[in-house]
Structures are given as structure tokens and as C-alpha cells.
N, CA, C and O atoms as a CHARMM CRD file, in Angstrom:
* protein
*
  340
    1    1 UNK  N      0.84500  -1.17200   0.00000 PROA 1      0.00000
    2    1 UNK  CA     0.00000   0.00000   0.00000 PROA 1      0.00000
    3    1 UNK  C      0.89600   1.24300   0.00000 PROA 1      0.00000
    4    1 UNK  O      1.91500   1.34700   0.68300 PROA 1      0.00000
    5    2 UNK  N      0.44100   2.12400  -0.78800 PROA 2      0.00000
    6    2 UNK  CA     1.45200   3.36300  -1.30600 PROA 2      0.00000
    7    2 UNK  C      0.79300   4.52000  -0.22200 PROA 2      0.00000
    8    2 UNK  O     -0.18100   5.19400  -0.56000 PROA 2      0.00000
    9    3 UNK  N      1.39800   4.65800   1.02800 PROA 3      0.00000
   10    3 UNK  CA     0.82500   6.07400   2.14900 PROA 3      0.00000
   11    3 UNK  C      1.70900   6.61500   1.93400 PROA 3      0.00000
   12    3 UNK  O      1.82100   7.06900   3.07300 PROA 3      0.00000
   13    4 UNK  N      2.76100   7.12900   1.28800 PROA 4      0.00000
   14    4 UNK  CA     3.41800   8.42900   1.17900 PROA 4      0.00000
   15    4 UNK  C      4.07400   8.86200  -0.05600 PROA 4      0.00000
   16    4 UNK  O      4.55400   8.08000  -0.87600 PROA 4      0.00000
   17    5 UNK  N      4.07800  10.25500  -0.17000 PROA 5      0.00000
   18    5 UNK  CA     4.91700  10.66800  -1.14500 PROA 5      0.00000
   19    5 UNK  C      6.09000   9.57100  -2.29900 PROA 5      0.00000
   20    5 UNK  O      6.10000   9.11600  -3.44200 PROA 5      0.00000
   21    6 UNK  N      7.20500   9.59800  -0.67400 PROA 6      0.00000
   22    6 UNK  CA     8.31800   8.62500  -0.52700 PROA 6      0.00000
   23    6 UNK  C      7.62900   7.19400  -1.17600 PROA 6      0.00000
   24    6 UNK  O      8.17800   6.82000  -2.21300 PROA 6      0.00000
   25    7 UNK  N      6.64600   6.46700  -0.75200 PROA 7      0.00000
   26    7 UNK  CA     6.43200   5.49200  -0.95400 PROA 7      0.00000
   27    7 UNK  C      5.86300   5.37700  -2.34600 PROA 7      0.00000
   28    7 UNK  O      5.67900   4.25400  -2.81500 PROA 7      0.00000
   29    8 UNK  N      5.60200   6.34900  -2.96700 PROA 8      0.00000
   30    8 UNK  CA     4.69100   6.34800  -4.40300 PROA 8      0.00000
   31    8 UNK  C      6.18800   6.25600  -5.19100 PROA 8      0.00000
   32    8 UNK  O      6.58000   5.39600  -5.98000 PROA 8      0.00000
   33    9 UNK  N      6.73000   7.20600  -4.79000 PROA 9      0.00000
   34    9 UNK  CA     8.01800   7.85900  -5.36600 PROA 9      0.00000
   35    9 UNK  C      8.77400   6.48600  -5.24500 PROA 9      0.00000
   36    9 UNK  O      9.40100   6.23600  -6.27500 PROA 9      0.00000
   37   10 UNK  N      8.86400   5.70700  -4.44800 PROA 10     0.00000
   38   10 UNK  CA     9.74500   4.44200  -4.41200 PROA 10     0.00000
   39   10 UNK  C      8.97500   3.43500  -5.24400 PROA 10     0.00000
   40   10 UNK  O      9.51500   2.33300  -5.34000 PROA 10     0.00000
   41   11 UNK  N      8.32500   3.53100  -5.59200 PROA 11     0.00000
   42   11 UNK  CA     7.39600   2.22100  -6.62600 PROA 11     0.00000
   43   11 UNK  C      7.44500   2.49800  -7.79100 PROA 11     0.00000
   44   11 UNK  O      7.48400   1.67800  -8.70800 PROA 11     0.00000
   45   12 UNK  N      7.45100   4.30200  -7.94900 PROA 12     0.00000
   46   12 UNK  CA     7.71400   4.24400  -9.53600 PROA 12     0.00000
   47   12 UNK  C      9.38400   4.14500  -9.72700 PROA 12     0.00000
   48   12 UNK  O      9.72300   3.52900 -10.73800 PROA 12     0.00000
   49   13 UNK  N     10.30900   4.59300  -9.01100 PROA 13     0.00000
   50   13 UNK  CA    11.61000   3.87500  -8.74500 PROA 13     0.00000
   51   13 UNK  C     11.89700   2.45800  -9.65400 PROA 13     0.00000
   52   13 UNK  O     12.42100   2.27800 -10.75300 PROA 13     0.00000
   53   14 UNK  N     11.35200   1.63500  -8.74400 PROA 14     0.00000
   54   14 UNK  CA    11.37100   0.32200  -8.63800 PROA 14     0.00000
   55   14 UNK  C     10.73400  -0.79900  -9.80800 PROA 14     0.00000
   56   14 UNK  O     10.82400  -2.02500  -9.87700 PROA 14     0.00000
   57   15 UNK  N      9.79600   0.60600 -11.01700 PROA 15     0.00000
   58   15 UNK  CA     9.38600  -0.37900 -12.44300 PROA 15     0.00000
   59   15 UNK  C     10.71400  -0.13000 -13.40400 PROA 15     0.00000
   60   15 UNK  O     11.57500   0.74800 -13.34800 PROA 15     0.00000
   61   16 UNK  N     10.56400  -1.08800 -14.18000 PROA 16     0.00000
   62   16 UNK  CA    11.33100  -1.56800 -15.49200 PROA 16     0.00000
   63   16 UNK  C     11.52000   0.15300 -15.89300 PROA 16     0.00000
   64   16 UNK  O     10.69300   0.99300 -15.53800 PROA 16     0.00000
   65   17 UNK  N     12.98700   0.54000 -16.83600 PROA 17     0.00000
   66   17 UNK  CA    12.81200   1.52600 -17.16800 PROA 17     0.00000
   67   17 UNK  C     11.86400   1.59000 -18.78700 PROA 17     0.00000
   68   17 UNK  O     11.75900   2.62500 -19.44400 PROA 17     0.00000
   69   18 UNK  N     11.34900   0.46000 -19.12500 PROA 18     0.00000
   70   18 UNK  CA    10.53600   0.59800 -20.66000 PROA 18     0.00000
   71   18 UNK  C      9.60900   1.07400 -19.93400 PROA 18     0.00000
   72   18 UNK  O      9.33500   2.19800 -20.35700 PROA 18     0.00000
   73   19 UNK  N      8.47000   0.56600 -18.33200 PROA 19     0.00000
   74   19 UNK  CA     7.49000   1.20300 -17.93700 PROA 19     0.00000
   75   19 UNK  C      7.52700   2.90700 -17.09100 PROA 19     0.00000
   76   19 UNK  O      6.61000   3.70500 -16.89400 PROA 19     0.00000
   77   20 UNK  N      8.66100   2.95600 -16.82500 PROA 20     0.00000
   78   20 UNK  CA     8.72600   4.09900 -16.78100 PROA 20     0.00000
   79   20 UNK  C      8.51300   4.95500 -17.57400 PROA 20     0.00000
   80   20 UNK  O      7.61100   5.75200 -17.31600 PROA 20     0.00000
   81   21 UNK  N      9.17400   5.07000 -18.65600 PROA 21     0.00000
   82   21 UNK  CA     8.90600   5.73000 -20.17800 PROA 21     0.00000
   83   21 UNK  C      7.87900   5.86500 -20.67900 PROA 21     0.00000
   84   21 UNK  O      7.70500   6.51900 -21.70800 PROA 21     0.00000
   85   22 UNK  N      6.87800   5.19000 -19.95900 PROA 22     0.00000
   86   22 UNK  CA     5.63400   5.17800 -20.59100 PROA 22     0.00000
   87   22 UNK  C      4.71400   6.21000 -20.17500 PROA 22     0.00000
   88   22 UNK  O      4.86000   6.28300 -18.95500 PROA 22     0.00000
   89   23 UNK  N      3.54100   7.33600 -20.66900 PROA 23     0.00000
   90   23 UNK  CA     3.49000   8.35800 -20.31300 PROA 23     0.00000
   91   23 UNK  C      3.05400   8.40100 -19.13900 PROA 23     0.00000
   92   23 UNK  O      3.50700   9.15000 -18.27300 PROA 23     0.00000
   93   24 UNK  N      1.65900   7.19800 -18.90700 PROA 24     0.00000
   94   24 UNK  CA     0.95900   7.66400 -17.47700 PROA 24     0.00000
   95   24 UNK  C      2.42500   7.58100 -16.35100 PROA 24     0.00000
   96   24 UNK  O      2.60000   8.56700 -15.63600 PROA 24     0.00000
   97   25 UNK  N      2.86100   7.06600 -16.30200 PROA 25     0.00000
   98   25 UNK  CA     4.04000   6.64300 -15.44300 PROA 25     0.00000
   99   25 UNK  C      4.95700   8.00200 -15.33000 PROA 25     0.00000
  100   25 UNK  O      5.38200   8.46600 -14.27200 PROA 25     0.00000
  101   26 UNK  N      5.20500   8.62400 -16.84000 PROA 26     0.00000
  102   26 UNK  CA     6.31200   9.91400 -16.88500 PROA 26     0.00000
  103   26 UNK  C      5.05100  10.99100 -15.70800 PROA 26     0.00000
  104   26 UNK  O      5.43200  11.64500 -14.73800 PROA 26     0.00000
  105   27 UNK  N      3.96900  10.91000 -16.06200 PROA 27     0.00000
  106   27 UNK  CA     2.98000  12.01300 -15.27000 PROA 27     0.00000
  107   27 UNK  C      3.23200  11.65900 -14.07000 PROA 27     0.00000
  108   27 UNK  O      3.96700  12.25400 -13.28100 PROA 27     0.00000
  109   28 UNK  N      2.63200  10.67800 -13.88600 PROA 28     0.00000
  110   28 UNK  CA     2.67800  10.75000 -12.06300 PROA 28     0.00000
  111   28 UNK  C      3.69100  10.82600 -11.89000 PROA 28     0.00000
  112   28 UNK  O      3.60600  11.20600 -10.72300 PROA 28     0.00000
  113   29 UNK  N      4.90800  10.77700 -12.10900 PROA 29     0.00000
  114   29 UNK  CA     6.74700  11.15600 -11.21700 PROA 29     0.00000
  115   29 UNK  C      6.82700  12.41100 -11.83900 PROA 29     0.00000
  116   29 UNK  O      7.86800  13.06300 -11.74800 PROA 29     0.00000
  117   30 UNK  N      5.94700  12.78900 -12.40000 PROA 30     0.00000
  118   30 UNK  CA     6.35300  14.29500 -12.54600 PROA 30     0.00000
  119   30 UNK  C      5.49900  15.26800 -11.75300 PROA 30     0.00000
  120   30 UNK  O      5.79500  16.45600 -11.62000 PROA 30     0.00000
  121   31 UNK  N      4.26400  14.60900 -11.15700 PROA 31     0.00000
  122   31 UNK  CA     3.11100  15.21400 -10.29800 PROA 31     0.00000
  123   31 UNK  C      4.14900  15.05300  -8.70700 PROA 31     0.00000
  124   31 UNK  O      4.50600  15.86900  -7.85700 PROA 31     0.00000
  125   32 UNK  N      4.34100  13.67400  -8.88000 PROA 32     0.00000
  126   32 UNK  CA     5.12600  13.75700  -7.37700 PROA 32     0.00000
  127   32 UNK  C      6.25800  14.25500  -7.20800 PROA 32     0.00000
  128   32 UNK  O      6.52100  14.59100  -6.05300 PROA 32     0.00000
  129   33 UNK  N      7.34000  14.48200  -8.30900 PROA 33     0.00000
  130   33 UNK  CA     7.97100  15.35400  -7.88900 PROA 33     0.00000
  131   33 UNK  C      7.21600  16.79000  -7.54900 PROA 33     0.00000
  132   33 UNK  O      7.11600  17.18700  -6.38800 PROA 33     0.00000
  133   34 UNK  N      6.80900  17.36600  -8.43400 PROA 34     0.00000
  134   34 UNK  CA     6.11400  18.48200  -7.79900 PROA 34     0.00000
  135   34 UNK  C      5.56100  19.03800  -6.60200 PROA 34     0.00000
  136   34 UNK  O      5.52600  20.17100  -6.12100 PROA 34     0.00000
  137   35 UNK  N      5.06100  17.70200  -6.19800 PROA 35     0.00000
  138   35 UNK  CA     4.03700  17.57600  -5.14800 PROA 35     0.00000
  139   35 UNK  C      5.36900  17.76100  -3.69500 PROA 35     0.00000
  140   35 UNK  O      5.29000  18.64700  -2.84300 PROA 35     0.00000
  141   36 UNK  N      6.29800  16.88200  -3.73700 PROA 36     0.00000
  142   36 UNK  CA     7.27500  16.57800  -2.96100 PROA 36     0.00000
  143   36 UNK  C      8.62800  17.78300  -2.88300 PROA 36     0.00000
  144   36 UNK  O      9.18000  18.14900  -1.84600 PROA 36     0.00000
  145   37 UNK  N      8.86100  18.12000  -3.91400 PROA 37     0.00000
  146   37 UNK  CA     9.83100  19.67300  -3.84400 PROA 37     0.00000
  147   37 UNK  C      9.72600  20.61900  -4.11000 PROA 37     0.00000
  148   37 UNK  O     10.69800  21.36100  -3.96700 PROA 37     0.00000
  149   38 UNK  N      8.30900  21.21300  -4.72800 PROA 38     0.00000
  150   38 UNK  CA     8.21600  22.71800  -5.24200 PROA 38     0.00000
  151   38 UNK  C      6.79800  22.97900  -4.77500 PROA 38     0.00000
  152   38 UNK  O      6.17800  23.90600  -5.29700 PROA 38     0.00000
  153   39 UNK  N      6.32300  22.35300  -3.98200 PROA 39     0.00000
  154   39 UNK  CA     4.80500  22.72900  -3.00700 PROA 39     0.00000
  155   39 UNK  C      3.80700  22.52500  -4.01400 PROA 39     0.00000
  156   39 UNK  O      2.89400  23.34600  -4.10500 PROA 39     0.00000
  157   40 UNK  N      3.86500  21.45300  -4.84700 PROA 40     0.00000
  158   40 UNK  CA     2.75300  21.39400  -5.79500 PROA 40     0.00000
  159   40 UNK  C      1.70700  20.51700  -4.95400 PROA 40     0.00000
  160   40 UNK  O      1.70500  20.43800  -3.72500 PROA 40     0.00000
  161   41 UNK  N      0.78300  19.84900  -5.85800 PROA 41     0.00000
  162   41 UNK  CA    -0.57300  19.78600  -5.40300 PROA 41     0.00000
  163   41 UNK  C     -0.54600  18.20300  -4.87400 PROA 41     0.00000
  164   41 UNK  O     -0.43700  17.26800  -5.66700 PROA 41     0.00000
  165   42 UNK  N     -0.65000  18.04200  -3.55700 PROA 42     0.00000
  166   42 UNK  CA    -0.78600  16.83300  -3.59100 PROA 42     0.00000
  167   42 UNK  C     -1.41000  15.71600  -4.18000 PROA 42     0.00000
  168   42 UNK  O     -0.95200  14.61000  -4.46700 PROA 42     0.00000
  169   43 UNK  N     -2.85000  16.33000  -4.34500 PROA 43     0.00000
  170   43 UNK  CA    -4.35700  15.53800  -4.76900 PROA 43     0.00000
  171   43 UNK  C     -3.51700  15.54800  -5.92600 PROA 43     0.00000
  172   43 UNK  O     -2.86800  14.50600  -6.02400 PROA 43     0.00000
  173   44 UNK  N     -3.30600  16.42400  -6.88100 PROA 44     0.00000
  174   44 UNK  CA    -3.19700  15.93200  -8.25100 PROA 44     0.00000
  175   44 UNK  C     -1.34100  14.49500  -8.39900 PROA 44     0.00000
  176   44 UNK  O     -1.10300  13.61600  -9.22700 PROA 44     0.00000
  177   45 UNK  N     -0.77900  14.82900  -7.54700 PROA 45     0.00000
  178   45 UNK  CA     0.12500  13.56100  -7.22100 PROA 45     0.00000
  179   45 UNK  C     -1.30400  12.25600  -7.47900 PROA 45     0.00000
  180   45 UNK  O     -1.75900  11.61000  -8.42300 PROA 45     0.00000
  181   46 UNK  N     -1.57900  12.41600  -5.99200 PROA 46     0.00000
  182   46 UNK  CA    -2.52300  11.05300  -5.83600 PROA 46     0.00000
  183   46 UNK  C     -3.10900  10.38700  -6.85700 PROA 46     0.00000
  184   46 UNK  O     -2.96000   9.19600  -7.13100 PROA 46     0.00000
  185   47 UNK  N     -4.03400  11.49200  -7.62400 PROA 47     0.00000
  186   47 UNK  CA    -4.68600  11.15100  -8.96800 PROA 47     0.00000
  187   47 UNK  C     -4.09100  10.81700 -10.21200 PROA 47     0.00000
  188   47 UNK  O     -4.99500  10.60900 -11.02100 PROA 47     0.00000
  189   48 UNK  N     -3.03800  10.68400 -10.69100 PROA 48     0.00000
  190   48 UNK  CA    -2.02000  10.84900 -11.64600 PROA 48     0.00000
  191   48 UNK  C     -1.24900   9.29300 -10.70500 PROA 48     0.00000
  192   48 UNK  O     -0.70200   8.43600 -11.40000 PROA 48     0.00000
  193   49 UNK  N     -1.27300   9.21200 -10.02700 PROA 49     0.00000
  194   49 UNK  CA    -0.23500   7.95600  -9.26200 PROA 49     0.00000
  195   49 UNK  C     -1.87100   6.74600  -9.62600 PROA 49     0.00000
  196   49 UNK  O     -1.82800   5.98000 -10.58900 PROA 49     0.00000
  197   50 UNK  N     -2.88400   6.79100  -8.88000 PROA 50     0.00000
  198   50 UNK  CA    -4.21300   6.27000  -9.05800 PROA 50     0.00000
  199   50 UNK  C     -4.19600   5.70700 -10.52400 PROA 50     0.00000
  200   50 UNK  O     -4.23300   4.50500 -10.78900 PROA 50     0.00000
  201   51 UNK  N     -4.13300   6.73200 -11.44800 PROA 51     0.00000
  202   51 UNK  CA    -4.60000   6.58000 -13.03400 PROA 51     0.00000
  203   51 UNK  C     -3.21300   5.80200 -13.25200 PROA 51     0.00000
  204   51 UNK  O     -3.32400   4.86600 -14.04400 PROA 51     0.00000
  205   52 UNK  N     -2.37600   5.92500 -12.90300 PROA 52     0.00000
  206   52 UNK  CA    -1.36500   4.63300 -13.71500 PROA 52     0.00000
  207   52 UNK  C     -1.54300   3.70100 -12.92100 PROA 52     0.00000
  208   52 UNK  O     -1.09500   2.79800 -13.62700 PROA 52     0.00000
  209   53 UNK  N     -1.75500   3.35800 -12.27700 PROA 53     0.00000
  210   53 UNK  CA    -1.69800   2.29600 -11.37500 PROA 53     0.00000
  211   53 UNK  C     -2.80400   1.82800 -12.17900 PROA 53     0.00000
  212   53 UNK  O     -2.34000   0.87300 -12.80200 PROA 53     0.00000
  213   54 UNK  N     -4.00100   1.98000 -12.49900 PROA 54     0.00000
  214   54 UNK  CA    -5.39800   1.46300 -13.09100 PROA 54     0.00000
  215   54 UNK  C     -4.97600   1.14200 -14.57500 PROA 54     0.00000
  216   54 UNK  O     -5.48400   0.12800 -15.05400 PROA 54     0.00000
  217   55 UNK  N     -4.04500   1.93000 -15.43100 PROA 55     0.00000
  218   55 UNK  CA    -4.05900   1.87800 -16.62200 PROA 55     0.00000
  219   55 UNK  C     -3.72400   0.66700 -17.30800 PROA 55     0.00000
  220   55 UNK  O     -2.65400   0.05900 -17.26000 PROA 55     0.00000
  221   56 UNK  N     -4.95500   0.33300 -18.07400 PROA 56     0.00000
  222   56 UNK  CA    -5.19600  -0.64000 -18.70600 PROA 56     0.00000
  223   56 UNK  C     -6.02700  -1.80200 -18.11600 PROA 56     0.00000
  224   56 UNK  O     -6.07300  -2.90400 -18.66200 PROA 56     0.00000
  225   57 UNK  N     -6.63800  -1.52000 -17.04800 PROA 57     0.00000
  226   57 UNK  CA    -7.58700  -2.33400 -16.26300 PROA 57     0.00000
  227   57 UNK  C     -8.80300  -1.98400 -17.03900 PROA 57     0.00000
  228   57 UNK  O     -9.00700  -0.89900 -17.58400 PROA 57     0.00000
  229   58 UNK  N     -9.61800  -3.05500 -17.03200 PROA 58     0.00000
  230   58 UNK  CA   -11.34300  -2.75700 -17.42000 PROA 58     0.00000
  231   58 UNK  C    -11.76000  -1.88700 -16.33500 PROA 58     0.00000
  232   58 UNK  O    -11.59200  -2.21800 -15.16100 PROA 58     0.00000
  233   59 UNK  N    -12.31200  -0.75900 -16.68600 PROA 59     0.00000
  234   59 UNK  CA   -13.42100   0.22100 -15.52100 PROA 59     0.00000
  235   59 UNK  C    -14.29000  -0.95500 -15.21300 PROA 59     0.00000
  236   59 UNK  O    -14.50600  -1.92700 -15.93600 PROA 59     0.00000
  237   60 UNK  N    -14.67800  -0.74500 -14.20900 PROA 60     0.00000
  238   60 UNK  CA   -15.74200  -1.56000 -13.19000 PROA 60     0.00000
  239   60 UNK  C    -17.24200  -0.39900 -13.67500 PROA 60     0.00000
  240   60 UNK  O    -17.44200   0.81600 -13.63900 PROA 60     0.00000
  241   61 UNK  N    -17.91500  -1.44700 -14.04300 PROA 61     0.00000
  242   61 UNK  CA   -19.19200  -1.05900 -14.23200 PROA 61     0.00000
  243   61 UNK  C    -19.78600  -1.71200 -12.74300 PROA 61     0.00000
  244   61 UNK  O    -19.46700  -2.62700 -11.98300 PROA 61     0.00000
  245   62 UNK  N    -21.25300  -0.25400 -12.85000 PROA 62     0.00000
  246   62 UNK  CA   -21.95700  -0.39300 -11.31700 PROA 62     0.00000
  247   62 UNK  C    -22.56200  -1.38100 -11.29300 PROA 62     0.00000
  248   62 UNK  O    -22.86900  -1.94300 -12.34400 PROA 62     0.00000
  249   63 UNK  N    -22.91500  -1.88700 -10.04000 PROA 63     0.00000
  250   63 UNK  CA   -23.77800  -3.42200 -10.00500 PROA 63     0.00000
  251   63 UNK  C    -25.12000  -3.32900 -10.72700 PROA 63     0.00000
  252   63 UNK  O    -25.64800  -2.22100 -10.63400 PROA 63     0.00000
  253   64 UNK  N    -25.61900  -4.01600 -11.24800 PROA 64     0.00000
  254   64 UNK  CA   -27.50400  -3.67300 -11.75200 PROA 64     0.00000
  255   64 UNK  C    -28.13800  -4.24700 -10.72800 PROA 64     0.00000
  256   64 UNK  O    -27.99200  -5.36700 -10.23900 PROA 64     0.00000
  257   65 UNK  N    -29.26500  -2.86900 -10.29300 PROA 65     0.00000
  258   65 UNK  CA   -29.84900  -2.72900  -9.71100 PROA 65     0.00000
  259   65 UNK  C    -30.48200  -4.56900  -9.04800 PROA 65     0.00000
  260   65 UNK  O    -30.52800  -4.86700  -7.85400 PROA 65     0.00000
  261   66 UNK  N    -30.90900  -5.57100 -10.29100 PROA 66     0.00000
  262   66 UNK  CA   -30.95100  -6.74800  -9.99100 PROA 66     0.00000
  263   66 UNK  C    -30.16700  -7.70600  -9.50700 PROA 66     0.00000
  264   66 UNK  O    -30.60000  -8.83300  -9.26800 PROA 66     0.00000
  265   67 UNK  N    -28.67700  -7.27700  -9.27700 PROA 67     0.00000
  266   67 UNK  CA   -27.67900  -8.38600  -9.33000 PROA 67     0.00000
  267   67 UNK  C    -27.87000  -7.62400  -7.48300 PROA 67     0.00000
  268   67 UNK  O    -27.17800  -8.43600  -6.87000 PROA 67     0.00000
  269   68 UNK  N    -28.20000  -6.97700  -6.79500 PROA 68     0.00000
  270   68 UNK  CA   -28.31200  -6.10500  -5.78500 PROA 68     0.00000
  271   68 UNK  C    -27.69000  -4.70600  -5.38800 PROA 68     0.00000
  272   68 UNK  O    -27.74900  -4.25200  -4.24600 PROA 68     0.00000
  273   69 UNK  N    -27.15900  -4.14900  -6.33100 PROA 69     0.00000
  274   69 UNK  CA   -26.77700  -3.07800  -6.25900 PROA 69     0.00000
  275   69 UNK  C    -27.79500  -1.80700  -6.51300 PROA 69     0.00000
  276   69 UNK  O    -28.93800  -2.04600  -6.90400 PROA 69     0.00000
  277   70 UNK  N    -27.37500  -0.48700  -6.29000 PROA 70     0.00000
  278   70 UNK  CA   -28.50500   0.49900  -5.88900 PROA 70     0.00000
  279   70 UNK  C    -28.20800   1.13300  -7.14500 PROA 70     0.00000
  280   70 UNK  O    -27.09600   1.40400  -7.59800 PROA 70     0.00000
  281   71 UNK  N    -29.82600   1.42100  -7.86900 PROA 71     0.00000
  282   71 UNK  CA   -29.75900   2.34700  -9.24400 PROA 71     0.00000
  283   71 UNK  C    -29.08500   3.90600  -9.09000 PROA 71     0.00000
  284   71 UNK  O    -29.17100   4.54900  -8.04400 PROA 71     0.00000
  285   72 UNK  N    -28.63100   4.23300  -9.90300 PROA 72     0.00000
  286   72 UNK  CA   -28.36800   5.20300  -9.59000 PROA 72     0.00000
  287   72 UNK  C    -29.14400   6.44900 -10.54300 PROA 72     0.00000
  288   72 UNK  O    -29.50700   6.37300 -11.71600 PROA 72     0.00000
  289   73 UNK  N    -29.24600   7.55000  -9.63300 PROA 73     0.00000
  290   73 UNK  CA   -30.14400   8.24000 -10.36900 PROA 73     0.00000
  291   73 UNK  C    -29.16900   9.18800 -11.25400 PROA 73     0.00000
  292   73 UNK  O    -28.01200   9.59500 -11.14500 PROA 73     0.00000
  293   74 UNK  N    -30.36200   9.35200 -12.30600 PROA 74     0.00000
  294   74 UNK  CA   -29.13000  10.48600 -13.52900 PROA 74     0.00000
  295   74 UNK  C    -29.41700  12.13600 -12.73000 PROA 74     0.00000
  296   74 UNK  O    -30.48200  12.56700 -12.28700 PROA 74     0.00000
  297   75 UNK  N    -28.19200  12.74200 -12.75100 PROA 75     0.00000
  298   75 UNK  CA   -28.10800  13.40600 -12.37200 PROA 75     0.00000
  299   75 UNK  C    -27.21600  14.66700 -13.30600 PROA 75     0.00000
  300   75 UNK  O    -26.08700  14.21100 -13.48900 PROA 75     0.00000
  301   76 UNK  N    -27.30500  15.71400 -13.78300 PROA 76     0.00000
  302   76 UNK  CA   -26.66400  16.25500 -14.62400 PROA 76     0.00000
  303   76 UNK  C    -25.55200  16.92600 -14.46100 PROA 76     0.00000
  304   76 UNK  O    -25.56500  17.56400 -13.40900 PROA 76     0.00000
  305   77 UNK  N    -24.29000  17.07600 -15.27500 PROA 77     0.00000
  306   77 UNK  CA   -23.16500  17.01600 -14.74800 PROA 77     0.00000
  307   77 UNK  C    -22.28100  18.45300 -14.08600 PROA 77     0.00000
  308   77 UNK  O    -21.43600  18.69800 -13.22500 PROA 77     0.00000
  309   78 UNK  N    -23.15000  19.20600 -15.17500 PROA 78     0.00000
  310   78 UNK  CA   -22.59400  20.35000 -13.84900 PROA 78     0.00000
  311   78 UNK  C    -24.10400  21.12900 -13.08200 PROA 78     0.00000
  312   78 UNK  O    -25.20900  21.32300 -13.59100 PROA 78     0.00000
  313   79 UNK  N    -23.70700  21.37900 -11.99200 PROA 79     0.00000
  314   79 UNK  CA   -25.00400  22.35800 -12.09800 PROA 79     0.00000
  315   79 UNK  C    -24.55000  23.82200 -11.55200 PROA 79     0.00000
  316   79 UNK  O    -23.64100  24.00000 -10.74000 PROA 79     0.00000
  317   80 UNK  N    -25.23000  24.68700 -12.05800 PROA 80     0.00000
  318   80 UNK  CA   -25.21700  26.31900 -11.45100 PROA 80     0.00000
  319   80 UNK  C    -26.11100  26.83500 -10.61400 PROA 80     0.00000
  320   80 UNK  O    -27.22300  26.40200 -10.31000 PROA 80     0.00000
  321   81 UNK  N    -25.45300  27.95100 -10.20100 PROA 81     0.00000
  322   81 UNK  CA   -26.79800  28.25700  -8.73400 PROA 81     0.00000
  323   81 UNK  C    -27.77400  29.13500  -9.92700 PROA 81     0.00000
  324   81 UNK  O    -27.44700  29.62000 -11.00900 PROA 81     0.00000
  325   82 UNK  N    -28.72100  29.10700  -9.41300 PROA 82     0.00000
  326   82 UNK  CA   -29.65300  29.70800  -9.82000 PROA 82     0.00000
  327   82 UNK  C    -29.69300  31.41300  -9.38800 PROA 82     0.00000
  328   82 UNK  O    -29.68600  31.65100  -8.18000 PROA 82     0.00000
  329   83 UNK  N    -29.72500  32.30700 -10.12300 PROA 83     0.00000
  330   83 UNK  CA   -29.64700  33.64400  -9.52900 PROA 83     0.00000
  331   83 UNK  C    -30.90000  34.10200  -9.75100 PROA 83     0.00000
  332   83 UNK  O    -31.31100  33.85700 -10.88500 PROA 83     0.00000
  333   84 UNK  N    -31.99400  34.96600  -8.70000 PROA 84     0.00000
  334   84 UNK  CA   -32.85300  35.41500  -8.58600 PROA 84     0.00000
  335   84 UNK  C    -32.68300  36.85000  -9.13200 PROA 84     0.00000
  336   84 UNK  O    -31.47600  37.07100  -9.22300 PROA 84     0.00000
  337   85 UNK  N    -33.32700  37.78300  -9.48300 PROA 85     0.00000
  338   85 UNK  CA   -33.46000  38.68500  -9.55800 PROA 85     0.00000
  339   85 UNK  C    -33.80100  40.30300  -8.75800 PROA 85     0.00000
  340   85 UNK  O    -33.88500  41.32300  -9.44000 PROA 85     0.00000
């Protein structure tokens, strides 16, 4: 389990240098460096470390509602406040 900076930073270390080279991989060591010496953004480390780690996995589709999982309602993707007049 990857809990730190150091520890993300040591795993991408530790792949083949052909998977290194590879872009999701060049992003996240370039998010964590950021993240780790020039006060960049952690979350975007995390997310960028997350997305290679996943890359090339099938997305997980939600359970159907029949197999017992909960429907989900559509909901639209951004919303704005409403301004009164």
C-alpha cells in the first residue's frame, strides 16, 4: 500500500525503465515530484499515481440494480446556482 509521497516515489523507482517511459508513469513522477519539492498539489500527485496504477484495467461497471446493487439516479453534470433577480 502506497501512504506516502516517498512510498509512491519508491514504486515508480522500482518499475522496469521501458514502464517508466511510458506516459501515465512519466505524469505521475512528474506530479510527485512536484508535489514533494516545489509545493505542488498533492491531490493531483494522488490522482495521476491512481490513473497509472489502473491503466489498462477494465473500468468496473456499477452493479444492476438486480444483481443487488442500488440504481443510480441520472443526475446532470454540472449544475449552477440559480440567480434570482
Amino acid at each position: 500500500m502506497l501512504r506516502t509521497l516517498r512510498d509512491a516515489g519508491n514504486y515508480v523507482t522500482a518499475l522496469s525503465k521501458a514502464d517508466q517511459a511510458k506516459a501515465h508513469w512519466q505524469t505521475a513522477a512528474h506530479e510527485l515530484m512536484m508535489a514533494a519539492e516545489r509545493g505542488g498539489i498533492v491531490m493531483l500527485a494522488e490522482i495521476a499515481m491512481r490513473q497509472a496504477l489502473a491503466h489498462g484495467q477494465p473500468e468496473r461497471a456499477p452493479a444492476a440494480p438486480e444483481e443487488g446493487g442500488q440504481e443510480i439516479p441520472a443526475r446532470p453534470l454540472m449544475t449552477f446556482p440559480l440567480r434570482t433577480p
